[in-house]
C-alpha positions in Angstrom: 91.5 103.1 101.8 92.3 105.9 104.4 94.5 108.9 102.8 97.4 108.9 105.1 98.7 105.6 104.1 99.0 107.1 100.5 100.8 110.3 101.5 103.2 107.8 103.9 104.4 106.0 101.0 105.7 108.6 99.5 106.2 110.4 102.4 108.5 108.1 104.3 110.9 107.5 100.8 111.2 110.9 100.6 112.9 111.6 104.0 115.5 109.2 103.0 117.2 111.7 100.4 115.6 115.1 101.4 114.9 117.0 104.5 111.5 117.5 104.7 110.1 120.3 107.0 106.9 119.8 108.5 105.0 122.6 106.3 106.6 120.3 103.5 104.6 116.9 104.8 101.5 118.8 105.3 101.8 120.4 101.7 101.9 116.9 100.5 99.4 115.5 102.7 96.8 118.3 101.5 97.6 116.5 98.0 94.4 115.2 96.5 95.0 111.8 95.0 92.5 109.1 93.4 93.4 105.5 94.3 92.9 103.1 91.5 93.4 99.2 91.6 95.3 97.4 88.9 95.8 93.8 88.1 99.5 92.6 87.1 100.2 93.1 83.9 98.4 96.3 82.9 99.5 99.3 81.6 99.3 101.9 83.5 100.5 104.4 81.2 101.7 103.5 77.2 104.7 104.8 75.2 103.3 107.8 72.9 100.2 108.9 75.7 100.0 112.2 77.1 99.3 111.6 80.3 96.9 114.4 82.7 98.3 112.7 86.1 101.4 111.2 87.7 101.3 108.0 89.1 102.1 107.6 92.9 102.5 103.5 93.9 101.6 102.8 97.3 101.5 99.3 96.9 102.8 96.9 94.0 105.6 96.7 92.0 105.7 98.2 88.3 108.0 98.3 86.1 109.3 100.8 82.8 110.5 99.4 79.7 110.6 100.3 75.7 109.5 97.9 73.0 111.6 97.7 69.6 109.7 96.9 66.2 110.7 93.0 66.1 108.9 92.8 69.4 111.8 92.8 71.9 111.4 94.9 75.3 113.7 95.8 77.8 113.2 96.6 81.1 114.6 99.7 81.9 113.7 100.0 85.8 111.8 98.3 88.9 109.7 100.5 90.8 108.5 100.1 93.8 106.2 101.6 96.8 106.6 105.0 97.2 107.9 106.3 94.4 106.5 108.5 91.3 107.6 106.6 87.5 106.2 108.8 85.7 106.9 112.4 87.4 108.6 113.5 84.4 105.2 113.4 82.4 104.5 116.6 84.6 106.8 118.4 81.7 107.6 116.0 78.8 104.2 115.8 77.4 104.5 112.7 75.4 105.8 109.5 77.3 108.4 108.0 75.6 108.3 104.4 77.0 105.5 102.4 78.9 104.8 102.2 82.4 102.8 98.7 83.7 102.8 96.9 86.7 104.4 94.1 87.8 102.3 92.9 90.4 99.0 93.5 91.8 99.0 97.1 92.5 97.5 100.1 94.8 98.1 103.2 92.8 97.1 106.6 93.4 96.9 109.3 90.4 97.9 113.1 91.3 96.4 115.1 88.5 99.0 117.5 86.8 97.4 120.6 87.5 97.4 119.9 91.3 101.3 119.2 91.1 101.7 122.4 89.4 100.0 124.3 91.3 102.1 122.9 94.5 105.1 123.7 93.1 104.4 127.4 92.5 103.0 127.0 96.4 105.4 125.4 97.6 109.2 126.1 96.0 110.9 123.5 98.5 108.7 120.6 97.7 109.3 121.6 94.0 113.1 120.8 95.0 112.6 117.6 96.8 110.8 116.6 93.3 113.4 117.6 91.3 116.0 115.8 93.4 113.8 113.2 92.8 114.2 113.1 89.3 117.9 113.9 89.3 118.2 110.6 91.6 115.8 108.7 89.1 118.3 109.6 86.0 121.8 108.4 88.5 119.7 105.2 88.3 119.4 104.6 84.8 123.1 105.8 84.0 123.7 103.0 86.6 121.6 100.3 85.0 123.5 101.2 81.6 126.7 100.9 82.9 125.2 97.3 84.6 123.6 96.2 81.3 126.5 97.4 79.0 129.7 96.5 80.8 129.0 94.0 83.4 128.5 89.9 82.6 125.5 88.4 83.2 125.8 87.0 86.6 126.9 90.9 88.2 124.1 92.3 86.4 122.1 90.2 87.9 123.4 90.9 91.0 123.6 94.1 90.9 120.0 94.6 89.7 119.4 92.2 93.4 121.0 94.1 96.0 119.8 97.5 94.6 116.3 96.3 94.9 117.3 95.2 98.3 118.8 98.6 99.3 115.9 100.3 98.3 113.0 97.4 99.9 115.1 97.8 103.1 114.6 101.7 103.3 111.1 101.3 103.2 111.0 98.5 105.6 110.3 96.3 103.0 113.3 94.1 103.3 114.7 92.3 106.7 117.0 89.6 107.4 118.4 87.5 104.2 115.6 87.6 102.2 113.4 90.5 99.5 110.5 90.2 97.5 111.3 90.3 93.9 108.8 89.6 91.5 110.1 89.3 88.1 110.0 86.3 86.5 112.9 84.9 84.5 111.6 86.3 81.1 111.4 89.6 82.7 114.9 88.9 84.6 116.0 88.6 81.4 114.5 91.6 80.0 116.0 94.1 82.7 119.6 92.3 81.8 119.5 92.4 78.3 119.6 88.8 77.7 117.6 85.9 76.5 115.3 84.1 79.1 117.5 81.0 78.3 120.3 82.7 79.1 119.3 84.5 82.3 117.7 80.7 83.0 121.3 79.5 83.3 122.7 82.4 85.3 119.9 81.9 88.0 121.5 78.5 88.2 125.4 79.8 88.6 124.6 82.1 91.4 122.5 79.3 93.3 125.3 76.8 92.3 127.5 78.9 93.5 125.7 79.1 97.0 125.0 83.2 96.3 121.8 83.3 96.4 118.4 81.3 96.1 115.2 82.3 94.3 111.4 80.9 95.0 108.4 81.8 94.4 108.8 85.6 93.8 111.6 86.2 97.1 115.5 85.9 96.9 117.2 84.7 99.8 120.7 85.8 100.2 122.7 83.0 100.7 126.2 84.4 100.8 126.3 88.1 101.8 130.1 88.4 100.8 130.3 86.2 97.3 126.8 88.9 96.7 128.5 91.8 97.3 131.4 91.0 95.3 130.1 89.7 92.2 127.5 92.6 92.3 130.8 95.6 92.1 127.8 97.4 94.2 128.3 101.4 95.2 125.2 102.8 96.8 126.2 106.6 96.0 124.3 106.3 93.2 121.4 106.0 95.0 121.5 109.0 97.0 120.0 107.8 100.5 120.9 110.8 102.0 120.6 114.2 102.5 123.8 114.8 102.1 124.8 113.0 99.1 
């Protein structure tokens, strides 16, 4: 696979919460990055490793959960192209949760020495990563406040059109309908409910002529009843610059 599709990936997410100057793009361009192939389902990286690389997904979904002793595991985000899970491995040494994919995936592995060394190059890319993270941690206060104080059918809106919002930045999401690969067992994980249950809310919200799920897409079938019951505010996401 060419090189400059990689970089793009991340590249082009980037822009949408930093200015990036063109010595900044060619920095991260010069970045030398080993492209692996991973079937769905794999762990890419398990709670406990110490990991030597980040993880950079150009294509593919992942996903980052915990698992408790009785053999429970909740899914605490959905990642997708473009983005870095496991950037904070760079500086927390041991990972405390897993990363696997969800999906077929294209990743490419940027060895931690290499980052550090382009941080100590390059002071301004060093910020865009550390906005980076900052951002990453608005989005887990998010999903707590989503899993702990919302009911089940707003989670699981909530969970939809923030998927959406961040597909559609990366033109990965036009018109009424997103990919979304999770299954109901793993819908259920990422709300913190039983597959049973999350089985009965995919019902409401199609009963309810909100929305529509097949084979691994949702299709928006009321934009206003889905932006309601979803109590969605994008500041949290930080698509911006200036935000």
């Amino acid at each position: 696979m060419p090189s400059d599709p990689i970089r793009a990936a991340l590249i082009r997410r980037l822009r949408v919460s930093s200015a990036i100057a063109d010595e900044d793009v060619k920095e991260i361009e010069a970045l030398p990055i080993s492209v692996r192939q991973y079937p769905a389902e794999t762990a890419v990286v398990r709670d406990g490793e110490r990991a030597s690389e980040c993880c950079l997904i150009v294509d593919g979904f992942c996903v980052r959960s915990r698992t408790i002793a009785s053999g429970r595991r909740q899914i605490l985000s959905l990642q997708i192209p473009g983005e870095i899970p496991d950037l904070m491995s760079l500086f927390l040494h041991v990972m405390d949760h897993d990363l696997t994919t969800l999906t077929p995936a294209t990743l490419g592995f940027i060895s931690h020495d290499n980052l550090r060394r382009l941080h100590r190059r390059s002071p301004s890319v060093a910020e865009m990563f550390w906005r980076d993270t900052l951002i990453d941690s608005a989005m887990f206060r998010e999903w707590i406040v989503n899993v702990g104080q919302r009911p089940a059918p707003a989670r699981l809106a909530h969970v939809m059109i923030e998927l959406r919002e961040r597909l559609r930045l990366i033109g990965r999401a036009e018109g009424d309908s997103f990919e979304m690969p999770l299954t109901q067992e793993q819908i259920g994980e990422a709300l913190g409910i039983t597959a049973v249950h999350a089985n009965r809310v995919i019902k409401q919200v199609r009963q309810e002529g909100i929305l529509e799920f097949n084979r691994g897409r949702v299709t928006v079938l009321d934009e206003r009843k889905f932006q309601e019951l979803a109590d969605f505010d994008g500041r949290y996401l930080h698509q911006s610059p200036t935000l």
